[in-house]
KOLTORLUM-346909 format. One record per residue (C-alpha): residue in one letter; x, y, z. Coordinates in steps of 0.02 Angstrom, whole numbers, plus 50000, padded with zeros to 5 digits. Each point is the difference from the previous one (the first is absolute). Layout:
AXYZ ...
REM end
This chain:
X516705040252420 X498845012249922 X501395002249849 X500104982949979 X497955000849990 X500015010149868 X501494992949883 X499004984450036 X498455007449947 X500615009349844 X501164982549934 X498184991350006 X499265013749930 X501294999849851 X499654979949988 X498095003049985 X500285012249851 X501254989349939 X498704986149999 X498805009849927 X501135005149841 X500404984149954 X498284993850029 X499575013049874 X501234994349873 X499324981050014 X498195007349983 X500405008849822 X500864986349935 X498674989550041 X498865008549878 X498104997050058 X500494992950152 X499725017550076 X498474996849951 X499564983050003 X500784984250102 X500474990849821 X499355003649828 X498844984149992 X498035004749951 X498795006650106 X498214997549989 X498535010850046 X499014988750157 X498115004149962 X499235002350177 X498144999749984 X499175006450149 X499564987550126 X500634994150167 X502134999749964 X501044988450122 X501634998950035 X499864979149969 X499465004049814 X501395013849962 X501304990150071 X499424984949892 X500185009049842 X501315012550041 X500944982250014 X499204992649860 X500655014849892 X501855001450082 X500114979149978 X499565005149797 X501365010349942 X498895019550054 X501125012350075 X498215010150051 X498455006850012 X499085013249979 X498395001950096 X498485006049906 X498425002550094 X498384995049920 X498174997850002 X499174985450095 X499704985149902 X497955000350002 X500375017349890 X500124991349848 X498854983550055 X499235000849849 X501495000049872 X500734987750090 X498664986850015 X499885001949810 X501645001249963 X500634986450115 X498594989250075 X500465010550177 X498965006150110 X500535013550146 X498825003650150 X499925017250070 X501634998750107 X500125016750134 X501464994750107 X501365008949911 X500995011750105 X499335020049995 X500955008749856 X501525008550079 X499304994450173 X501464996350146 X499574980749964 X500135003949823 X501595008450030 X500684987350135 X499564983249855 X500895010849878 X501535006050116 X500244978550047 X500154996849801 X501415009949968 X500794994250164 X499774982749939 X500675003249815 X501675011450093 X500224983350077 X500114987249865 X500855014449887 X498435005049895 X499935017149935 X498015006950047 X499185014949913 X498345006650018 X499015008149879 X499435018250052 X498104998250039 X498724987449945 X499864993949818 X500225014649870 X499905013249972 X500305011150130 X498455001150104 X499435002150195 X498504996150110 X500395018550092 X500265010049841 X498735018150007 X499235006149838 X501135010449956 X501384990149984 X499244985849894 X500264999949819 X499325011949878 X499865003849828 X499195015349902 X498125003749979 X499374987650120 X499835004150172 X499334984250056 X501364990149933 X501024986050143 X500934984249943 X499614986450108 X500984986250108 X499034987249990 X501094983950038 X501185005050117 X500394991550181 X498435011750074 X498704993849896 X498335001850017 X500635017750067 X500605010449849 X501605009249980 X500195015349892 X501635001349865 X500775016550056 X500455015849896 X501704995949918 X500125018449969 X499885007350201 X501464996150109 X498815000450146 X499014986449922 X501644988950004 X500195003950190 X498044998450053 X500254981649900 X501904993050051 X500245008750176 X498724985750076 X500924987249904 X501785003750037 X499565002750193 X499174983150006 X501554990949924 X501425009450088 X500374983250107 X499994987849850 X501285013449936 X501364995250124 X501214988149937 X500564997949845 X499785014549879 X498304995949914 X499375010249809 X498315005150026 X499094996949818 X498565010549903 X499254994349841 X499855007949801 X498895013249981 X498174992150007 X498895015150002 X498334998149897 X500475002449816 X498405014049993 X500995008150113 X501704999749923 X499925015249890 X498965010150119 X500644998450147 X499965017150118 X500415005050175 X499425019250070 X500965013449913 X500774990649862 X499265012749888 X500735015450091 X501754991549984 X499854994249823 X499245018349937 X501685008050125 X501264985649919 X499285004949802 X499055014349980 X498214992149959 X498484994750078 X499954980949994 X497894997350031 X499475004349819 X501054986649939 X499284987450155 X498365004549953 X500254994449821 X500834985150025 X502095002250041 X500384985549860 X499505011349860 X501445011350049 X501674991649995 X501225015550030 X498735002750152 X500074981650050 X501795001450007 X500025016250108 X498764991450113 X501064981450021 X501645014250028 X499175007750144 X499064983850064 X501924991550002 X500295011950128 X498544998550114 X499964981349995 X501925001850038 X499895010450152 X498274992850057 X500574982949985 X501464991749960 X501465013050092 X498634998750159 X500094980449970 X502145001249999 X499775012150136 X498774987850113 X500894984049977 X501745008450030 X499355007050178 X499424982750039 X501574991149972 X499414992049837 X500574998049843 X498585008049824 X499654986249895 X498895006749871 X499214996549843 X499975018249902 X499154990149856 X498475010349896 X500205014550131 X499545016349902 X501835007050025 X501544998849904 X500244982150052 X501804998449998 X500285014550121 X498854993550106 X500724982950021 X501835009350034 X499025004050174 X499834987050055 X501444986050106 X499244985649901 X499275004149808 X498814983049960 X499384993249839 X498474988249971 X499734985349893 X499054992349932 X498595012450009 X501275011549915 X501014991949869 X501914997650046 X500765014649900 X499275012050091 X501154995350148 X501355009749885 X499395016050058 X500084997850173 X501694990849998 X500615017349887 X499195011850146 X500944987150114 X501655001449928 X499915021049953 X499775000850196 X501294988550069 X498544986750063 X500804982650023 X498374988950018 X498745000349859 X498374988050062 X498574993049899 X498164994050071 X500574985749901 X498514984649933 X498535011150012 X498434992649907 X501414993449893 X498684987749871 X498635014550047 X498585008550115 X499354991950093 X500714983250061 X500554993549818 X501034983150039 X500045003750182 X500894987250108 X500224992149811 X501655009449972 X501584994449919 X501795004750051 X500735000949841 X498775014449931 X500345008350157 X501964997649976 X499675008249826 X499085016650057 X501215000050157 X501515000249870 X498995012549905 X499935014050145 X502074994150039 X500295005749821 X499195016250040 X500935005350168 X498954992950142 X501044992350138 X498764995950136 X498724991649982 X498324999050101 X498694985949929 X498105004150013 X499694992050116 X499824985450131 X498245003150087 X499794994550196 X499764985150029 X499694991250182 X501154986350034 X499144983049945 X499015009249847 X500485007349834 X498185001649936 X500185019249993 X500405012449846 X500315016049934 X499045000949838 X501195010849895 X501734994650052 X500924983149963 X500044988450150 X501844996150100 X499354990750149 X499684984050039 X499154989749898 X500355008649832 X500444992749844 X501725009150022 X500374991450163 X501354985449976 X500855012749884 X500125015350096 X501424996950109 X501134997749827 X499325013549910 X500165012550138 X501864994850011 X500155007149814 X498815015450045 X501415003350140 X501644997949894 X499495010749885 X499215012950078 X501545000050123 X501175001649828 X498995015649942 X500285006650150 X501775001749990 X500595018049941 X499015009549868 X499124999549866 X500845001749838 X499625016749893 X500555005449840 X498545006749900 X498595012250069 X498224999549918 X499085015450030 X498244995450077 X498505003449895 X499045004550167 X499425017349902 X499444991049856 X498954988850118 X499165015150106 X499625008249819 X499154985749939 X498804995450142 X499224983950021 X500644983149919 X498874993449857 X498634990050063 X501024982849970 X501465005550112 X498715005950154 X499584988450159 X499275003250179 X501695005850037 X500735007949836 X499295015549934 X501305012949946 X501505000949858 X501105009350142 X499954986250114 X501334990849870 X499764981650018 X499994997449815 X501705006949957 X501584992049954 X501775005749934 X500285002049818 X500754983949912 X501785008749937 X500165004350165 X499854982750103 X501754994449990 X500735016650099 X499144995350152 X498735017150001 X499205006050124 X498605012550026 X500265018350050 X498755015950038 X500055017750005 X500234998350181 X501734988450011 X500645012149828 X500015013350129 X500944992650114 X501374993949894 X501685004149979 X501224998549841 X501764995350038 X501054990449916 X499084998049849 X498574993750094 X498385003450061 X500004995450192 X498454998850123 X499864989450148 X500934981249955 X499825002749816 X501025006849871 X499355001949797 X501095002549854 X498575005449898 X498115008150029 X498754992649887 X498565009349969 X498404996049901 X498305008650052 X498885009549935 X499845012250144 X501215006150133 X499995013050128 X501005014649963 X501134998850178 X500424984349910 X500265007849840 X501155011550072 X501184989650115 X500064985649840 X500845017049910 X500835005750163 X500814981150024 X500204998749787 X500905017450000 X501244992150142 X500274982649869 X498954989550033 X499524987549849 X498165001349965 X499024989249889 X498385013149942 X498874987649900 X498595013649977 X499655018050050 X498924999850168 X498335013049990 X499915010650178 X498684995450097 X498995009650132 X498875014349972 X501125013949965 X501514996649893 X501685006950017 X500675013549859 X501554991450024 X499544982749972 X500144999649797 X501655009350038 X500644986950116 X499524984149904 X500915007049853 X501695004050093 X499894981950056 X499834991849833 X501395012249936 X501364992250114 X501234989049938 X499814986250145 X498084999049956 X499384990849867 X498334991149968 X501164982749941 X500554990850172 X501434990949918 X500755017649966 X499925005450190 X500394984450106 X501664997949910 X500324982750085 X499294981550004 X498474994150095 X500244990250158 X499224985049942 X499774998849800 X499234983649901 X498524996749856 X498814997250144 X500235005050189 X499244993750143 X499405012950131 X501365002450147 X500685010450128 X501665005250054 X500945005150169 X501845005550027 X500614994950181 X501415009150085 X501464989349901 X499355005949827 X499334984849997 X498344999049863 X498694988450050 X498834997149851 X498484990550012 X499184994649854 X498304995750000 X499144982349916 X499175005749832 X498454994250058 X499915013550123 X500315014649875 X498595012749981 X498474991850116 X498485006149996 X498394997550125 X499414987750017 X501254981749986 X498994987049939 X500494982450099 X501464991649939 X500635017349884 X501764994150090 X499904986849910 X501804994549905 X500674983449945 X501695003449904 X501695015650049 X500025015249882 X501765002449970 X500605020549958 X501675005349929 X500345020750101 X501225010550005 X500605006650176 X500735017649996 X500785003950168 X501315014450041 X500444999049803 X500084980450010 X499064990149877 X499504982150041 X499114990149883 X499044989150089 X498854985349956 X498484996550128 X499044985850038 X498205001750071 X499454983250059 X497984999850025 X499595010450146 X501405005750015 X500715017450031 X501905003649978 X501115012050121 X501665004749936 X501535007650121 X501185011549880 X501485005450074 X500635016049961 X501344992849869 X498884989549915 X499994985450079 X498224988250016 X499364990050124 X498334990450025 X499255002150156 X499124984850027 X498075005850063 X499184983249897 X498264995950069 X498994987649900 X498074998850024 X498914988249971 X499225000949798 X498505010450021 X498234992049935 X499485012149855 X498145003150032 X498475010049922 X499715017650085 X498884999750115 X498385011449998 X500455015650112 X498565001750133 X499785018550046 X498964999350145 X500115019650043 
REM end
């Protein structure tokens, strides 16, 4: 009997790993779906603090399921009477002092929260949560030493002054100190560990939002003592003076603050939300590190537009693909027409059709609007002032079911496989920390620096090879096998490379990798930068232009045709599923290069640009003639012998009203 037991036990046993395999198998060839229950939008759910019920998230948890949403993400923000004043001028509103809202991280806070992501499990709604209240990083319980600090000023503290505790201050920790990360997230994560059961939630953190007087003198006890040990010189004379009239010092300081920001911050962030269950979600954006290493931390990398303009989303979906990450998100809509409030709850589906196909042409596969704000069942009288509304109510309301259909197809077709690569672009992230701060026209509240990249985009007689960025960091990682450089899901026939500064471990692995074969296109000989220079360097850069496989002409290099070749492209993406298959989508024209703001209407389009391209796939030409019909975008499936299909994703908007630009308020 007791045999029997145990053959009994062990064939079950054998079933349950059995089980477990091929539940494995369906879960990668489902793509996101280990992530995410489909790949339709999300949206972040603006709760303001006041009194939440269960009636009121129910309500709108339906309300956003019956609409085409797939999520939400929970961000927790100030009560409404914080901003009385901006929004009785802005909108005719007026908020009373309202004091019922749960106690931050209380167990009612915890037990309203832990019911919402029960409800959305049950209706099949992905729920995140953003990690802490507004942004950026900031506590009620954080000491004095583990608040933010910069150089010379003792007395300096940035201030939290709208999150879900106000009129009780929270201080924005020290992104530098580990311990500062604990004293701020251990509170949180312990207070959501129930809302954590059930389906696998991302827990989200925002860009890099510390005080722009801080940015480039930004300190933490003992980061002189490690810069003097890491390159032999004392770092105050040149804080004393001002750091920005010392490049080569600038750059040695942004080196060593990469690495306290990394350890202090985002690996403790991985590290935190990995413990708990959850997945990172994280926006890496203007961080003072070598951005595209730092995204390659994190499970899910996220762009932002239209705050940032769409191109930028090229670097993160690069990081993405260099470190095998499947899901590339966007804060997608932000202050879209402008900041404050510009056209709000006036919005029009076919500009935001044009910037969504925008960040689609640049990688992002996920998308998470900004924002629906909390609304009680029976009232939609409440907003966000720098978001575009999804709720009820809205201006995008009787179209939002359809469009979010398109948002899902394809999102879930750029999903499939990987991302295309053929040509790597060497990042000019040491030309940005050389040069400092952007010129005075390129600066806002949130922009300050040239290394935080959101102004760069690929060279022109590059765009038809797919390229892709690459750092220092991913060039050390790399292999070269089979004539091919090979790191993560990405393979380049060619490195192109044209800076004016580069690091000389990056010098010397671009000769390492160039000695092994590798084509390289050298448009111009990099300077070293950093305080003290190599006796090598010269040496180096000279070997390098001496080899036959380098030249400073790309058409001598790449050796073979573009992916995609034509008198005028549009911007697109590509992904390669596991049949070889291509899918390539092409963007509308009118959503090539965007910049902040959109005026209303800029979607605008009343006839089809037709293209004539040139397909080159496995050595297969296909000539190819293209019609864009207005608004729309076009996705192509190539088959590995040539062959073209259109994938039908047609959604047609309404013609937006073209109107003036409205005066931006700035009401803080």
């Amino acid at each position: 009997m007791k045999q029997s037991h145990f053959f009994l036990l062990g064939f079950i046993f054998f079933c349950f790993l059995l089980s477990c395999e091929q539940y494995q198998s369906t879960d990668n060839q489902k793509g996101l779906a280990s992530y995410y229950p489909s790949s339709k939008p999300c949206t972040r759910w603006w709760w303001f603090a006041t009194k939440i019920k269960k009636v009121d998230i129910k309500h709108q948890l339906d309300w956003a399921k019956k609409n085409n949403f797939g999520g939400v993400e929970i961000a927790w923000v100030y009560p409404l009477y914080r901003y009385d004043k901006m929004y009785a001028r802005a909108y005719n509103r007026h908020y009373p002092k309202d004091t019922t809202a749960q106690k931050w991280l209380s167990p009612e806070w915890s037990k309203i929260v832990g019911y919402t992501k029960r409800y959305a499990d049950s209706i099949g709604m992905s729920c995140d949560f953003t990690f802490g209240s507004a942004w950026p990083s900031a506590g009620s319980n954080i000491e004095p030493k583990y608040r933010t600090r910069i150089y010379g000023d003792s007395s300096f503290q940035q201030l939290l002054t709208f999150a879900w505790t106000y009129p009780e201050t929270q201080y924005v920790i020290n992104h530098l100190d580990s311990n500062a990360f604990y004293q701020f997230a251990d509170p949180i994560g312990n207070a959501l560990a129930e809302a954590l059961k059930g389906s696998k939630s991302a827990f989200f953190t925002d860009s890099w939002e510390i005080k722009l007087n801080a940015t480039n003198k930004i300190w933490t006890e003992g980061f002189e003592n490690s810069f003097e040990a890491k390159f032999g010189y004392d770092l105050i004379p040149f804080m004393e003076q001002g750091i920005d009239s010392f490049p080569d010092v600038r750059y040695d300081y942004m080196l060593l603050l990469d690495e306290y920001v990394t350890n202090g911050f985002y690996k403790p962030y991985v590290k935190k939300c990995k413990e708990l269950g959850a997945l990172s979600r994280v926006q890496c954006l203007a961080a003072p590190t070598d951005v595209m290493t730092t995204y390659s931390l994190v499970d899910i990398p996220e762009s932002e537009a239209m705050l940032n303009n769409p191109n930028y989303s090229r670097v993160v979906s690069s990081s993405a693909c260099l470190s095998s990450k499947k899901v590339i998100s966007s804060e997608t809509f932000t202050c879209m027409y402008g900041f404050p409030a510009t056209y709000l709850r006036k919005e029009q589906t076919a500009d935001l059709k044009m910037v969504a196909d925008a960040l689609f042409a640049q990688g992002v596969n996920l998308h998470f609007y900004h924002g629906m704000p909390y609304n009680p069942a029976g009232s939609d009288s409440i907003d966000f002032f720098a978001t575009t509304y999804f709720g009820p109510g809205g201006s995008l309301e009787p179209e939002l079911p359809a469009f979010n259909a398109y948002m899902e197809k394809v999102s879930g077709l750029l999903q499939k496989g990987k991302t295309y690569s053929d040509v790597a672009l060497y990042i000019p992230y040491e030309d940005g920390v050389m040069q400092g701060a952007y010129p005075k026209e390129r600066q806002r509240v949130w922009v300050w620096g040239e290394y935080e990249l959101r102004y760069i985009d690929p060279p022109k007689e590059t765009e038809g090879y797919h390229p892709l960025w690459i750092n220092r960091h991913f060039l050390e990682q790399a292999s070269f096998e089979d004539g091919k450089l090979k790191v993560g899901d990405a393979q380049f026939s060619t490195l192109y490379i044209d800076v004016k500064f580069m690091d000389n471990r990056a010098l010397k692995r671009v000769l390492e990798l160039a000695k092994m074969g590798l084509r390289i296109c050298l448009k111009q000989s990099p300077k070293e930068p950093g305080k003290a220079k190599s006796k090598n360097y010269i040496l180096m850069l000279d070997e390098l232009a001496s080899l036959t496989n380098v030249s400073e002409n790309f058409q001598e290099v790449i050796e073979h045709p573009p992916l995609i070749d034509g008198d005028s492209l549009p911007e697109y993406w590509a992904r390669i599923d596991n049949n070889g298959e291509l899918y390539l989508f092409l963007a509308q024209f009118p959503a090539k290069d965007l910049k902040y703001p959109l005026y209303s209407g800029q979607s605008f389009a009343n006839q089809s640009v037709i293209r004539e391209f040139t397909f080159t796939i496995n050595g297969n030409s296909i000539n190819q003639t293209v019609e864009f019909k207005p608004y729309q975008s076009v996705m192509l499936k190539i088959t590995p012998n040539g062959e073209v299909d259109l994938v039908d994703i047609e959604f047609v908007p309404k013609d937006p009203i073209v109107r003036p630009k409205e005066k931006q308020r700035m009401y803080f």
